[in-house]
C-alpha positions as CSV (number, residue, x, y, z in Angstrom):
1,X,8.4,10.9,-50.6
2,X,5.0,11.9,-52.0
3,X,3.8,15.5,-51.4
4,X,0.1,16.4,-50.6
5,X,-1.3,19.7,-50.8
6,X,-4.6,20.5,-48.9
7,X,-6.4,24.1,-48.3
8,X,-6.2,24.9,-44.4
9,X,-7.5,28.0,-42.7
10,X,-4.4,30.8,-41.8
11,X,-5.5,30.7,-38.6
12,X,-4.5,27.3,-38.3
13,X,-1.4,27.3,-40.2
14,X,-0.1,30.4,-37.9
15,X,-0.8,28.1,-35.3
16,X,0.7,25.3,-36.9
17,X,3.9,27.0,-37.8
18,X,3.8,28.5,-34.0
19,X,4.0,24.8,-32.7
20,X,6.5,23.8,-34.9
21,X,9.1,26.4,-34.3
22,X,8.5,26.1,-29.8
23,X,9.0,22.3,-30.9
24,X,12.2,23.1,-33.3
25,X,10.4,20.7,-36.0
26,X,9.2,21.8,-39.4
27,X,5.4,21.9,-40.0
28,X,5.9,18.6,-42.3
29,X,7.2,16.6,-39.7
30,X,4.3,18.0,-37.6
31,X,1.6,17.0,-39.7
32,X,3.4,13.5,-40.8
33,X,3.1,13.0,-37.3
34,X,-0.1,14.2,-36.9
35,X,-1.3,12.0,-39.7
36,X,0.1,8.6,-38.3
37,X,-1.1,9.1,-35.5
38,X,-4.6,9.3,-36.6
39,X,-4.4,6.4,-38.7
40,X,-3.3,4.4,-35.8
41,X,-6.3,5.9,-33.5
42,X,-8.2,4.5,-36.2
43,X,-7.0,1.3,-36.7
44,X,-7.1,0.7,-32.9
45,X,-10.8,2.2,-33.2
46,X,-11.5,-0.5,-35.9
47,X,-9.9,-3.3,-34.0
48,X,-11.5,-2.7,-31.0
49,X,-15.2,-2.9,-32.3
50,X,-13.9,-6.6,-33.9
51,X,-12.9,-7.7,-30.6
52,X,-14.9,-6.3,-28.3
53,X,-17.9,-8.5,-29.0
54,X,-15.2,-11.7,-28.8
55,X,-14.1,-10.3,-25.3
56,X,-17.3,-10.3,-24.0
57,X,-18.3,-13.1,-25.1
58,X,-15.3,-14.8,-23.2
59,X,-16.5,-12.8,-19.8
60,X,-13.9,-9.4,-20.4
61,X,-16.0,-6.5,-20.3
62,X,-13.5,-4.1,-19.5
63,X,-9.7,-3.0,-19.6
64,X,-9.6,-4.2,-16.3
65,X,-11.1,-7.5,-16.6
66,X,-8.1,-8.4,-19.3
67,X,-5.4,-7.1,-16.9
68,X,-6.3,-9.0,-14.1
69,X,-6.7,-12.5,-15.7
70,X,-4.9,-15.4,-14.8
């Protein structure tokens, strides 16, 4: 395991530290979490703006046009 050190306000670590005690986890387990689950918003983000063009393209110009296909 790697550690990372970066500044944060004390307003925001109070808060942090808040959350994580009412959630019984430790502030590293929040952040780890919070941090994956960026990097998947991301991802999705990134894939998103590939496909979208191919989807439309094909006639799916929403959510809902791919859930109801045959």
């Amino acid at each position: 395991m790697t550690t990372i050190a970066i500044p944060i306000e004390e307003k925001i670590q109070v808060e942090l530290e808040k959350y994580a005690k009412e959630q019984n986890l430790t502030t590293e387990q929040i952040l780890e979490r919070i941090v994956t689950q960026f990097i998947l918003e991301e991802r999705m983000k990134a894939f998103r703006k590939i496909m979208q063009p191919l989807a439309e393209k094909a006639g799916y110009f929403s959510e809902e046009d791919i859930l109801t296909m045959s």
